[in-house]
PDB file of N, CA, C and O in Angstrom:
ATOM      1  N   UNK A   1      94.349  68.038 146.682  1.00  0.00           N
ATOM      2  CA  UNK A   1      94.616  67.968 145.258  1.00  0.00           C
ATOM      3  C   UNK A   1      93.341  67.677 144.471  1.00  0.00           C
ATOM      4  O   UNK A   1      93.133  67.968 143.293  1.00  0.00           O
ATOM      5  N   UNK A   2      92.334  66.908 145.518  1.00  0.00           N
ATOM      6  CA  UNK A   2      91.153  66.539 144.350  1.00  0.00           C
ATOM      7  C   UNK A   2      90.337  67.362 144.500  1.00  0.00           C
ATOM      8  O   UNK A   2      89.331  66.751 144.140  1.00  0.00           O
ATOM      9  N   UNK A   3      89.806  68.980 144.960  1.00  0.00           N
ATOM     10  CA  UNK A   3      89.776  69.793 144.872  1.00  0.00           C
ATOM     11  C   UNK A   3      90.075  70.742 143.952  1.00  0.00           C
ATOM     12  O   UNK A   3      89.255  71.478 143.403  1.00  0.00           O
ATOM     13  N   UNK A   4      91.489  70.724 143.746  1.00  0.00           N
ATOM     14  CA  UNK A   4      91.889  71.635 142.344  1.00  0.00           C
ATOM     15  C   UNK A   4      91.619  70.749 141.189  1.00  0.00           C
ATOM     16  O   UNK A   4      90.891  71.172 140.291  1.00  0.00           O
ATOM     17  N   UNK A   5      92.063  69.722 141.129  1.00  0.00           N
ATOM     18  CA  UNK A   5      91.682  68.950 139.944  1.00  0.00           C
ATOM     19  C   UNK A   5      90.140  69.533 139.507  1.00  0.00           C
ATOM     20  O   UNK A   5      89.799  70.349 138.651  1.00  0.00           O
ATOM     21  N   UNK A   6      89.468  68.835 140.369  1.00  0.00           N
ATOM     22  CA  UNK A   6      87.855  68.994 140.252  1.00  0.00           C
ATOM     23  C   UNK A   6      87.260  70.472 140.384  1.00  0.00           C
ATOM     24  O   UNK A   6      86.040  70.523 140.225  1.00  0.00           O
ATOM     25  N   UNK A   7      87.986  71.833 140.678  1.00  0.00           N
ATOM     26  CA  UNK A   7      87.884  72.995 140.051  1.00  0.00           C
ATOM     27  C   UNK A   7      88.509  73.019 138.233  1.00  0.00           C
ATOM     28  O   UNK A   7      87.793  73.205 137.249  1.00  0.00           O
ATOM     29  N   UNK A   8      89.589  72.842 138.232  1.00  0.00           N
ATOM     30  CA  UNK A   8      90.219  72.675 136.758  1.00  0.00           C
ATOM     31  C   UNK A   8      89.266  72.201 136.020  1.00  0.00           C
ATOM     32  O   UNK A   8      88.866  72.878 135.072  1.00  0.00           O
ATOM     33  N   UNK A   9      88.574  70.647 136.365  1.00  0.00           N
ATOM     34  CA  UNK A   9      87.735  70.290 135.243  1.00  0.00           C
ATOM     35  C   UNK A   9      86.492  70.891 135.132  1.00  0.00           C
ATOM     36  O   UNK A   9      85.774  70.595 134.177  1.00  0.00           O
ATOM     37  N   UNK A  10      86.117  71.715 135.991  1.00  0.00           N
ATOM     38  CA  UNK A  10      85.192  72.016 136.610  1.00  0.00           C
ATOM     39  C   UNK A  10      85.192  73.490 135.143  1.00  0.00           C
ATOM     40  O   UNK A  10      84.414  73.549 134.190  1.00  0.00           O
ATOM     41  N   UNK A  11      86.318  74.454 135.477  1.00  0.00           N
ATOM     42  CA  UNK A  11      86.861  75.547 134.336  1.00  0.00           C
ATOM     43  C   UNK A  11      86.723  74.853 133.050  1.00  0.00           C
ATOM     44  O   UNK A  11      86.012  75.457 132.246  1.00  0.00           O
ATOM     45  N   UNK A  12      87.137  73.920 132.712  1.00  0.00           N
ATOM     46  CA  UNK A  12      87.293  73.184 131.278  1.00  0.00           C
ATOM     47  C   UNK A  12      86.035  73.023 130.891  1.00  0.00           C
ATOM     48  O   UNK A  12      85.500  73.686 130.003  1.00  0.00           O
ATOM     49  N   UNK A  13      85.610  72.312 131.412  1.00  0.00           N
ATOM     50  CA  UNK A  13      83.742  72.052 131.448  1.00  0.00           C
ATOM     51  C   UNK A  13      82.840  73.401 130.525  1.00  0.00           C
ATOM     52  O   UNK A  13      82.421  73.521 129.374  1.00  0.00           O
ATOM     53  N   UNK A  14      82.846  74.464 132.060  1.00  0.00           N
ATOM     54  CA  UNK A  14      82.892  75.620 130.938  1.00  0.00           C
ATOM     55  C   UNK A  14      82.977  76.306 129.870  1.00  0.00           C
ATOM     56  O   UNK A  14      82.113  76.890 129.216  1.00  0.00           O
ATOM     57  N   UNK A  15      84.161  76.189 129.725  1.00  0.00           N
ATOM     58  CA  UNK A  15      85.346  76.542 128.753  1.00  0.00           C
ATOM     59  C   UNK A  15      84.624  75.634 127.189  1.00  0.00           C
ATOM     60  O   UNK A  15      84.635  76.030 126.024  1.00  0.00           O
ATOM     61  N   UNK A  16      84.118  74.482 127.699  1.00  0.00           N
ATOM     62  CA  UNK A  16      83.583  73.954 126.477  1.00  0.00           C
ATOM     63  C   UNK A  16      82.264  74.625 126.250  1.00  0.00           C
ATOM     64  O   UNK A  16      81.976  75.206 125.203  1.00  0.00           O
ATOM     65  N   UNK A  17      81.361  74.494 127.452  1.00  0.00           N
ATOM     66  CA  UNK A  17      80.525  74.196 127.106  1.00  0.00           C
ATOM     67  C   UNK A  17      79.720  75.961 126.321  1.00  0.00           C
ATOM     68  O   UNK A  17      78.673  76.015 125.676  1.00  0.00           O
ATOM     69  N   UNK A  18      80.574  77.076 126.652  1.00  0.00           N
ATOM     70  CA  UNK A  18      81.037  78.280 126.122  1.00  0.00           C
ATOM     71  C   UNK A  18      81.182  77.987 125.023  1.00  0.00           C
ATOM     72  O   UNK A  18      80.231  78.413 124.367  1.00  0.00           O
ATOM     73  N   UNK A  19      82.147  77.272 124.211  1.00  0.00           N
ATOM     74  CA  UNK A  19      82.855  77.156 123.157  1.00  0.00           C
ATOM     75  C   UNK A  19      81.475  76.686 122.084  1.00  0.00           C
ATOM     76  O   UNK A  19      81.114  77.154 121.004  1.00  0.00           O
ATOM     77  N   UNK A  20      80.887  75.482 122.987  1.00  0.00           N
ATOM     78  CA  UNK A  20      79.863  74.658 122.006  1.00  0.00           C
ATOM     79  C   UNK A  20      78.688  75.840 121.787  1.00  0.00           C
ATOM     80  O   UNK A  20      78.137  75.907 120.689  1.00  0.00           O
ATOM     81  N   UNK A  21      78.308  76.798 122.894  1.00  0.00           N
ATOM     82  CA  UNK A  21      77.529  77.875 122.583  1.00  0.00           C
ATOM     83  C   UNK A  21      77.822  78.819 121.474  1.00  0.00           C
ATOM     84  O   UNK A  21      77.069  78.949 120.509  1.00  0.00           O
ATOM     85  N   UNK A  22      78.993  79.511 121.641  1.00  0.00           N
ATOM     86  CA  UNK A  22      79.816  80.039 120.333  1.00  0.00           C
ATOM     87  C   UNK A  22      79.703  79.359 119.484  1.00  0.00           C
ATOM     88  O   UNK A  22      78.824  80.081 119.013  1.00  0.00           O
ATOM     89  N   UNK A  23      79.791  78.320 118.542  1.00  0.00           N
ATOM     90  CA  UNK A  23      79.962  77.051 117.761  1.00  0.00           C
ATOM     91  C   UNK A  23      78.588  77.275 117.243  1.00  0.00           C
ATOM     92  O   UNK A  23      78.421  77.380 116.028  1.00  0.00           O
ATOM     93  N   UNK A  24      77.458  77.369 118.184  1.00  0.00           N
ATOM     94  CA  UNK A  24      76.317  77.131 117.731  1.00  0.00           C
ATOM     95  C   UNK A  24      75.719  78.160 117.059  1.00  0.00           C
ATOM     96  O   UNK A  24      74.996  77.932 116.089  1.00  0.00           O
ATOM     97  N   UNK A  25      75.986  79.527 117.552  1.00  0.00           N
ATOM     98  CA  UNK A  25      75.768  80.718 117.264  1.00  0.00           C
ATOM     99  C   UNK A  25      76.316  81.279 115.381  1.00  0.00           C
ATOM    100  O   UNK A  25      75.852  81.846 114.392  1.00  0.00           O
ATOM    101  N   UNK A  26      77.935  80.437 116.014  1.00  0.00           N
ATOM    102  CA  UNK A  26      78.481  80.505 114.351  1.00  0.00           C
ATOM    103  C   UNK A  26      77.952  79.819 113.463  1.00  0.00           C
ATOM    104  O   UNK A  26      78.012  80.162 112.282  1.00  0.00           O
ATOM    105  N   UNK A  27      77.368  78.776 113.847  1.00  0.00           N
ATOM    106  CA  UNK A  27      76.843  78.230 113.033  1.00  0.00           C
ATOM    107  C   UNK A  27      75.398  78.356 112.011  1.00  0.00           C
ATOM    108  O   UNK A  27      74.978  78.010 110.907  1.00  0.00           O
ATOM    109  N   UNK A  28      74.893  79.308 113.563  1.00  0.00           N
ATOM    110  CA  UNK A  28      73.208  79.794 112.565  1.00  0.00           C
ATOM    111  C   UNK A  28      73.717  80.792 111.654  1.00  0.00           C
ATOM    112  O   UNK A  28      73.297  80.951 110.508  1.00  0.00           O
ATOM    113  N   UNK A  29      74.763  81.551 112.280  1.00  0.00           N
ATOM    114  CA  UNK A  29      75.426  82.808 111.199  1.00  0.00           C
ATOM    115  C   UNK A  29      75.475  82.406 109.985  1.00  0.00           C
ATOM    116  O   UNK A  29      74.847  82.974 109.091  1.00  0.00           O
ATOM    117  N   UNK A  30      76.038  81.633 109.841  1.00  0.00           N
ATOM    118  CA  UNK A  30      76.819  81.021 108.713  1.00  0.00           C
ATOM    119  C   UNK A  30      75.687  80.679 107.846  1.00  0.00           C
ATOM    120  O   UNK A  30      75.623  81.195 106.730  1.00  0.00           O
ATOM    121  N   UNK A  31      74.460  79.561 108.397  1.00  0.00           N
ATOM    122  CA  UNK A  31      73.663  79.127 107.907  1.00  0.00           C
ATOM    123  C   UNK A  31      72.830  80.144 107.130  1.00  0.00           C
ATOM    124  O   UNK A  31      72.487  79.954 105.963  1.00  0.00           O
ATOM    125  N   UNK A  32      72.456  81.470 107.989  1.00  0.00           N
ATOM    126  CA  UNK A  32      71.372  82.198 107.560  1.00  0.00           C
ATOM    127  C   UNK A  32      71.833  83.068 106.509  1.00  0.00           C
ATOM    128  O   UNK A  32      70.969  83.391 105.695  1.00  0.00           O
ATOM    129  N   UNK A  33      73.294  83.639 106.294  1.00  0.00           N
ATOM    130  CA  UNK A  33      73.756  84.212 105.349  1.00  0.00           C
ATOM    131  C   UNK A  33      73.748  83.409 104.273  1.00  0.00           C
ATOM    132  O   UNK A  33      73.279  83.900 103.246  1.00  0.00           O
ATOM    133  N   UNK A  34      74.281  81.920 104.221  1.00  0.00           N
ATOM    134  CA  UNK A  34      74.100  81.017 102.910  1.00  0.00           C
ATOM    135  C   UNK A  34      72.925  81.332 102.419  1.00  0.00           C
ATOM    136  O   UNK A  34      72.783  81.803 101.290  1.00  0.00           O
ATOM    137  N   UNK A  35      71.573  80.998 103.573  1.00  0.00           N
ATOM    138  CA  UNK A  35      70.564  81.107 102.970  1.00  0.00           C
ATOM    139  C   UNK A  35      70.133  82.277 102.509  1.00  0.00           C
ATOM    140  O   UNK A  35      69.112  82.090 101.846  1.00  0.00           O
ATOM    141  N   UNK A  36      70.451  83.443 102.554  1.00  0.00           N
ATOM    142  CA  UNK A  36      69.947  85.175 102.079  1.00  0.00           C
ATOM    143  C   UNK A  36      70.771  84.766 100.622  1.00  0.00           C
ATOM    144  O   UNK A  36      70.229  84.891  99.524  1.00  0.00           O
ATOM    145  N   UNK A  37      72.085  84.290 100.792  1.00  0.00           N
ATOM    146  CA  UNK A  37      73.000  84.375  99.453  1.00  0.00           C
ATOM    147  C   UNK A  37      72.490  83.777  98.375  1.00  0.00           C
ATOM    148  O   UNK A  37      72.664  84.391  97.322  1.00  0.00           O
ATOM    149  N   UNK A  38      71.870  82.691  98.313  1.00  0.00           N
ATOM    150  CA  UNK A  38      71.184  81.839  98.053  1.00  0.00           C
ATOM    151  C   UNK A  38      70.251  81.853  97.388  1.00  0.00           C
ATOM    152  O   UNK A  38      70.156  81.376  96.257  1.00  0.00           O
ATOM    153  N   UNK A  39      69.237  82.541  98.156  1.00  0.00           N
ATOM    154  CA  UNK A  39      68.096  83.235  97.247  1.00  0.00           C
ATOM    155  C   UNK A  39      68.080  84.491  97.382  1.00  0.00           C
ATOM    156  O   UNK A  39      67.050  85.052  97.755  1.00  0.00           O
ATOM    157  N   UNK A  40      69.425  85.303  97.055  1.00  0.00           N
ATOM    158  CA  UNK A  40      69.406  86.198  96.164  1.00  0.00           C
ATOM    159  C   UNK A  40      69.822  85.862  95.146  1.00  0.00           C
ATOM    160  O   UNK A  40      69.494  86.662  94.270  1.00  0.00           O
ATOM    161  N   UNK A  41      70.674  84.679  94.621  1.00  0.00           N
ATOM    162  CA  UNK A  41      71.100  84.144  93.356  1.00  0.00           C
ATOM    163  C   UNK A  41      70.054  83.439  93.003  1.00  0.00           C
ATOM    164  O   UNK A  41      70.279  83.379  91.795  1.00  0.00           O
ATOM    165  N   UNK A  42      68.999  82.815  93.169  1.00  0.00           N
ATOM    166  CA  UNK A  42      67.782  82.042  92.775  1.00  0.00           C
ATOM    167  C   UNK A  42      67.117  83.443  92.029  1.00  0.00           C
ATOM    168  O   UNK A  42      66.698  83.143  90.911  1.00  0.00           O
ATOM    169  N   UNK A  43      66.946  84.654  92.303  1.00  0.00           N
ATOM    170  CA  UNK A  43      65.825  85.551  92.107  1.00  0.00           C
ATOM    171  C   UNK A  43      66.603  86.505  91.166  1.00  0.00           C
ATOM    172  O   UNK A  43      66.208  87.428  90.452  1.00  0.00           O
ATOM    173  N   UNK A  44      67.963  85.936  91.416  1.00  0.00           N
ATOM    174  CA  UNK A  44      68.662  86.482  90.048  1.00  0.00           C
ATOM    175  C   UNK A  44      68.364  85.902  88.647  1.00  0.00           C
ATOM    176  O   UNK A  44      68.368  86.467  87.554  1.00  0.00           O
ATOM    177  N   UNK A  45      68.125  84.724  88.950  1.00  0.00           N
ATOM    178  CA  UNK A  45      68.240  83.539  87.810  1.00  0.00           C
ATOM    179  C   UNK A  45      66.724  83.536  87.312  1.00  0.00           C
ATOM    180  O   UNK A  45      66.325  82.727  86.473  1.00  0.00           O
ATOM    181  N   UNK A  46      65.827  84.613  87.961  1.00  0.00           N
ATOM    182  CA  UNK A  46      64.399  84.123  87.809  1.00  0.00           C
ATOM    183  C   UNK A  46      64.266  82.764  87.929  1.00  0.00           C
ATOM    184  O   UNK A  46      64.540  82.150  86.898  1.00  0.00           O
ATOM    185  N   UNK A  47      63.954  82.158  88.801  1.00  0.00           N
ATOM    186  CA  UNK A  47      63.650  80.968  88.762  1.00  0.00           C
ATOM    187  C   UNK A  47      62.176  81.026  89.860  1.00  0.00           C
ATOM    188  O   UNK A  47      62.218  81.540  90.978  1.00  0.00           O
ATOM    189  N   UNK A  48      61.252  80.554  89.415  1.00  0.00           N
ATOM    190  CA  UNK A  48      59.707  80.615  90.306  1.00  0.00           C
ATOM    191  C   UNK A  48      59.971  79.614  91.448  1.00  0.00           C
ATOM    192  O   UNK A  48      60.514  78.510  91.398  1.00  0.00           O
ATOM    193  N   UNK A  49      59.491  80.229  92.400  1.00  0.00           N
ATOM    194  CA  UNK A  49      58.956  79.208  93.633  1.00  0.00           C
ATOM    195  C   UNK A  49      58.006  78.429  93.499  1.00  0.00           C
ATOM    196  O   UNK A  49      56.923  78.723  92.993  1.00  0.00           O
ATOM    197  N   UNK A  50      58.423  77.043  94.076  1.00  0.00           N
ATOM    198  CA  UNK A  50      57.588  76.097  94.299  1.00  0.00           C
ATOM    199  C   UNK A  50      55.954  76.733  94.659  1.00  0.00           C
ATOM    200  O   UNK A  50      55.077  75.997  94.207  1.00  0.00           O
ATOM    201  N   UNK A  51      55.550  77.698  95.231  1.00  0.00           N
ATOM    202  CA  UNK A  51      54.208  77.627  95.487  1.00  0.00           C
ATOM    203  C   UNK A  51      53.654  78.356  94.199  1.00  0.00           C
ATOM    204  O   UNK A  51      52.451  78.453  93.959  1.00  0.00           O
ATOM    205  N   UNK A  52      54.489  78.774  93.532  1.00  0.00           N
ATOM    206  CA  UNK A  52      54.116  80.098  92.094  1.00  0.00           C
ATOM    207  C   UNK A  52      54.010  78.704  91.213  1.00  0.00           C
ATOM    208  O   UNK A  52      53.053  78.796  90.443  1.00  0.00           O
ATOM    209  N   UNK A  53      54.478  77.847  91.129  1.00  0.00           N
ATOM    210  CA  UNK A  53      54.707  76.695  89.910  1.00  0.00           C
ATOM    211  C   UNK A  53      53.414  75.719  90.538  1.00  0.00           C
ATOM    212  O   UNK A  53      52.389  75.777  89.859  1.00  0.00           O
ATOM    213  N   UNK A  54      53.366  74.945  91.606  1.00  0.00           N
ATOM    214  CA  UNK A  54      52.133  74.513  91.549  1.00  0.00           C
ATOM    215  C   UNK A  54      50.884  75.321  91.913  1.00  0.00           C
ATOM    216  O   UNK A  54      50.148  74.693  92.674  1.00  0.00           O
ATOM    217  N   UNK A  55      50.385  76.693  91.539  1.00  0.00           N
ATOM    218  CA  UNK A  55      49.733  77.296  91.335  1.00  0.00           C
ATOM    219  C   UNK A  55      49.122  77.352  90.097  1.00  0.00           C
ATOM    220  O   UNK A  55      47.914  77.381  89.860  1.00  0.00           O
ATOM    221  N   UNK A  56      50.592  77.374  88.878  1.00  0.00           N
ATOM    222  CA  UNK A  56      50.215  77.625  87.170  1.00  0.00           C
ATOM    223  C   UNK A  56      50.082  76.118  87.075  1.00  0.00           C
ATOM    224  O   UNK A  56      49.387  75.852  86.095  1.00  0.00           O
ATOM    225  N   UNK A  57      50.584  74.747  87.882  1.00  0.00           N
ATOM    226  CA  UNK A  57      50.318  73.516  87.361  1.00  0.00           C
ATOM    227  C   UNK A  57      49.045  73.387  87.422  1.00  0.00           C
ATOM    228  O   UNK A  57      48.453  72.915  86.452  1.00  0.00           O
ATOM    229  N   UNK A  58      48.275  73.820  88.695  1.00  0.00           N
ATOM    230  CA  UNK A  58      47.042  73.685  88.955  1.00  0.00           C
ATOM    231  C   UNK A  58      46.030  74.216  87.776  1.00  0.00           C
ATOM    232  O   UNK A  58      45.164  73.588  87.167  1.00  0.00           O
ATOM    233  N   UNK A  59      46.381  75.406  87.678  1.00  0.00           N
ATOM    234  CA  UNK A  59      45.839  76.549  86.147  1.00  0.00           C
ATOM    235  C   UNK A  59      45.255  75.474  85.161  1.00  0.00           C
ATOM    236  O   UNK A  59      44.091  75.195  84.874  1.00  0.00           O
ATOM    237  N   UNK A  60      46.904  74.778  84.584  1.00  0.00           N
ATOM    238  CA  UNK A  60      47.143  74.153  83.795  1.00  0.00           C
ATOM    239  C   UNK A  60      46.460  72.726  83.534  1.00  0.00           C
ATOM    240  O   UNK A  60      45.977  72.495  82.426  1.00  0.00           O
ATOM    241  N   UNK A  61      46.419  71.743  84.589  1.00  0.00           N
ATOM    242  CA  UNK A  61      45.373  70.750  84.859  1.00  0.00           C
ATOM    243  C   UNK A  61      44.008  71.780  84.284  1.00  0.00           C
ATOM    244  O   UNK A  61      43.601  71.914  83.130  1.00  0.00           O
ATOM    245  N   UNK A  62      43.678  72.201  85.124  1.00  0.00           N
ATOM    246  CA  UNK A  62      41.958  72.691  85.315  1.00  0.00           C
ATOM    247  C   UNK A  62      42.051  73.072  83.618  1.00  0.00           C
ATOM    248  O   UNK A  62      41.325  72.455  82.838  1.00  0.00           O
ATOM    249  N   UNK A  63      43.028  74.163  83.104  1.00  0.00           N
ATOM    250  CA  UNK A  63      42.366  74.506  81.097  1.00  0.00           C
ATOM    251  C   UNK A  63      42.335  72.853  80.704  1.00  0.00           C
ATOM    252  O   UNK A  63      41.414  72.407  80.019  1.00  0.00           O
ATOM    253  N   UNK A  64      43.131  72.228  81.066  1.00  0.00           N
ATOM    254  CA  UNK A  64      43.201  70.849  80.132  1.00  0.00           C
ATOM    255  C   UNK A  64      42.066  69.977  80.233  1.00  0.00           C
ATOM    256  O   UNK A  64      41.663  69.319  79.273  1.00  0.00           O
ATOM    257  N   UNK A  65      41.583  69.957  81.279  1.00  0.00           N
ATOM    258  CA  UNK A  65      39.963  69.656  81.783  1.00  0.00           C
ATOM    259  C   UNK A  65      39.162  70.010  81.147  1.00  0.00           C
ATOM    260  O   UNK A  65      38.488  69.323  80.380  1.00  0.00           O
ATOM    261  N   UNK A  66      39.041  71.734  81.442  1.00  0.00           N
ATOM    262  CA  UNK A  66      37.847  72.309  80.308  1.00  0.00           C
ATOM    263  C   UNK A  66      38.421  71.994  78.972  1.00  0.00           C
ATOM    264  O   UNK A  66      37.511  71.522  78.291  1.00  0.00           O
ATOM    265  N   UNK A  67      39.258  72.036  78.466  1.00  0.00           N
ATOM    266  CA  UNK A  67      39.569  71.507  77.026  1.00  0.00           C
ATOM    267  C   UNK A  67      39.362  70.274  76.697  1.00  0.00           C
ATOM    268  O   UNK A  67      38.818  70.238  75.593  1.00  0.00           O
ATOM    269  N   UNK A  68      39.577  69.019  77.228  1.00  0.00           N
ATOM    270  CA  UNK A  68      39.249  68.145  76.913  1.00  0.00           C
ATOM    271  C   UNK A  68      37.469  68.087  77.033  1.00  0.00           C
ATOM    272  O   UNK A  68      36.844  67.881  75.993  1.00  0.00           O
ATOM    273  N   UNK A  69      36.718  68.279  78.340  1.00  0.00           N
ATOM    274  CA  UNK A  69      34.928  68.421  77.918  1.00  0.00           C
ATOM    275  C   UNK A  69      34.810  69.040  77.139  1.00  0.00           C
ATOM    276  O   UNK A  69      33.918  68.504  76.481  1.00  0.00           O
ATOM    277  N   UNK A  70      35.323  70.578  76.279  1.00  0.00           N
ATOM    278  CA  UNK A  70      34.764  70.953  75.772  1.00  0.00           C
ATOM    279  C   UNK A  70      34.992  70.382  74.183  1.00  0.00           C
ATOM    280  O   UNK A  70      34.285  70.677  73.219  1.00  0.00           O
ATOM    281  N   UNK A  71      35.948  69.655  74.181  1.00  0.00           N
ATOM    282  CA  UNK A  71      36.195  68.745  72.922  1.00  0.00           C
ATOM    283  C   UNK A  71      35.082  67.730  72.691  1.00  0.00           C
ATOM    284  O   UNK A  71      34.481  67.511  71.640  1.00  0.00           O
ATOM    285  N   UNK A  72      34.904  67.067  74.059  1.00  0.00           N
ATOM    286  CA  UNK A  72      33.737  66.392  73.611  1.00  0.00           C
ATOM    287  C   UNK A  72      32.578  66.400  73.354  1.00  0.00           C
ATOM    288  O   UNK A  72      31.955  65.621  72.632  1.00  0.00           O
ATOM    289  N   UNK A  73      32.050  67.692  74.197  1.00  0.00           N
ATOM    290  CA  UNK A  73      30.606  68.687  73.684  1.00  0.00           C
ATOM    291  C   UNK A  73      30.867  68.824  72.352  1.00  0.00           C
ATOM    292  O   UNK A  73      30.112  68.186  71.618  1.00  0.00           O
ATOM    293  N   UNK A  74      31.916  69.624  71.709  1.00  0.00           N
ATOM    294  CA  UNK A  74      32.191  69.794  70.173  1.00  0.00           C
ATOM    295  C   UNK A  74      31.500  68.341  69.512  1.00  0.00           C
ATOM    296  O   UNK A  74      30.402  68.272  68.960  1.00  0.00           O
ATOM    297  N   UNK A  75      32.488  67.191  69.741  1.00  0.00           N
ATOM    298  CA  UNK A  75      32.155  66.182  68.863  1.00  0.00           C
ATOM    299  C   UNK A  75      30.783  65.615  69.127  1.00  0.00           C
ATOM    300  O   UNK A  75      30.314  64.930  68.219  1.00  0.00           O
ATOM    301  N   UNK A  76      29.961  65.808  70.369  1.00  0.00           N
ATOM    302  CA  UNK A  76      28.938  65.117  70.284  1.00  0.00           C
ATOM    303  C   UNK A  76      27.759  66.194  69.237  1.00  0.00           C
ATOM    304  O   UNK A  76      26.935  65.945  68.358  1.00  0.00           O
ATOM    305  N   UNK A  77      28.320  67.631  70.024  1.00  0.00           N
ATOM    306  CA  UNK A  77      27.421  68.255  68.477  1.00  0.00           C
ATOM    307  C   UNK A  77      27.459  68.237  67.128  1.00  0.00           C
ATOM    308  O   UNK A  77      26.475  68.529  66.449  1.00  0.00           O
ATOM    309  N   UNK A  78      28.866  67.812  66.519  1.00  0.00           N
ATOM    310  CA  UNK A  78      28.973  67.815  65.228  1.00  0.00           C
ATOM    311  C   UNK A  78      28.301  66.636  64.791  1.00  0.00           C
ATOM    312  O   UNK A  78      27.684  66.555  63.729  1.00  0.00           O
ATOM    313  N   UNK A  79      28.511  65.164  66.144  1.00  0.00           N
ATOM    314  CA  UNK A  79      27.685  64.019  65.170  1.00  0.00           C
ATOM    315  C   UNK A  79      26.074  64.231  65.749  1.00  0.00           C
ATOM    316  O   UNK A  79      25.294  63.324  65.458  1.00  0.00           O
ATOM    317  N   UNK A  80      25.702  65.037  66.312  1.00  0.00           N
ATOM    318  CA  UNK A  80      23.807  65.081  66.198  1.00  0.00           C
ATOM    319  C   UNK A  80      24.197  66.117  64.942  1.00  0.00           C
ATOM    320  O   UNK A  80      23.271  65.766  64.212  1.00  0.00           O
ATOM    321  N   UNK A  81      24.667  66.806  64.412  1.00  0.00           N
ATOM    322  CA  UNK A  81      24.366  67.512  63.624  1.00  0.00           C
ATOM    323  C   UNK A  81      24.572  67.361  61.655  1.00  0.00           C
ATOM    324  O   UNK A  81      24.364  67.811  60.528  1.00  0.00           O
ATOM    325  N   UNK A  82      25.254  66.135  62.703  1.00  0.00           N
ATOM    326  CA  UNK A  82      25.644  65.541  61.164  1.00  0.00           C
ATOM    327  C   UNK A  82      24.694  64.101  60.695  1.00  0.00           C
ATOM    328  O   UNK A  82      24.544  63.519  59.621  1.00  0.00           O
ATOM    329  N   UNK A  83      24.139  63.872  62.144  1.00  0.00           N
ATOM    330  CA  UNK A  83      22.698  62.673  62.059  1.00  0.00           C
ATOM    331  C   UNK A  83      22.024  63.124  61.909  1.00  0.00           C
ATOM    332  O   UNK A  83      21.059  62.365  61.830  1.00  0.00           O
ATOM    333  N   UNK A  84      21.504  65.052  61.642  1.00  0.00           N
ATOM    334  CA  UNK A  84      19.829  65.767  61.335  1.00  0.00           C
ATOM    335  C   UNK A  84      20.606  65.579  60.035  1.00  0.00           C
ATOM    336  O   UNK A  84      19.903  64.898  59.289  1.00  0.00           O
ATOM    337  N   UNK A  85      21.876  65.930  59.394  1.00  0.00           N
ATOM    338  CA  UNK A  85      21.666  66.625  58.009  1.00  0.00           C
ATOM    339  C   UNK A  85      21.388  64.962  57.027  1.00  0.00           C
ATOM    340  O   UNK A  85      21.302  64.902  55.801  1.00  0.00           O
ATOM    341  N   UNK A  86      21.307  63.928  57.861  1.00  0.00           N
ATOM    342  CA  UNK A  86      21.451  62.830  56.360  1.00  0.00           C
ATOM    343  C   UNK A  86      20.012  62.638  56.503  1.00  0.00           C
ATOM    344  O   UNK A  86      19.403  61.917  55.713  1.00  0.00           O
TER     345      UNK A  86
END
């Protein structure tokens, strides 16, 4: 009898460990279609990717940089130029 038993669990065993393979398989399915669905509705919505956005943040820092030195080149020339004219 402990023979068949220990074939039976032996089938069950299987039987799962089959099942948990299937399971896993459904599961990337599932996952990878969300994700296609996903961002095809993102690219519907135009919405930029993270590497496109800190690209223009970067842009954006660096003009604000040159804008701010070049503000201050401005003001240091206007006051030498306003210390020749007195």
């Amino acid at each position: 009898m402990t023979t068949g038993t220990n074939r039976i669990m032996d089938e069950f065993a299987k039987l799962m460990t089959d099942a948990a393979g299937a399971a896993q398989g459904v599961r990337k399915e599932i996952e990878t279609a969300f994700n296609a669905q996903a961002e095809r509705w993102l690219n519907s919505m135009d919405v930029v990717k993270r590497e496109e956005f800190e690209a223009v943040r970067e842009m954006a820092i660096k003009a604000r940089d040159e804008n701010e030195a070049l503000a201050a080149r401005i003001a240091a020339l206007e006051a030498r130029l306003a210390g020749e004219g007195h």
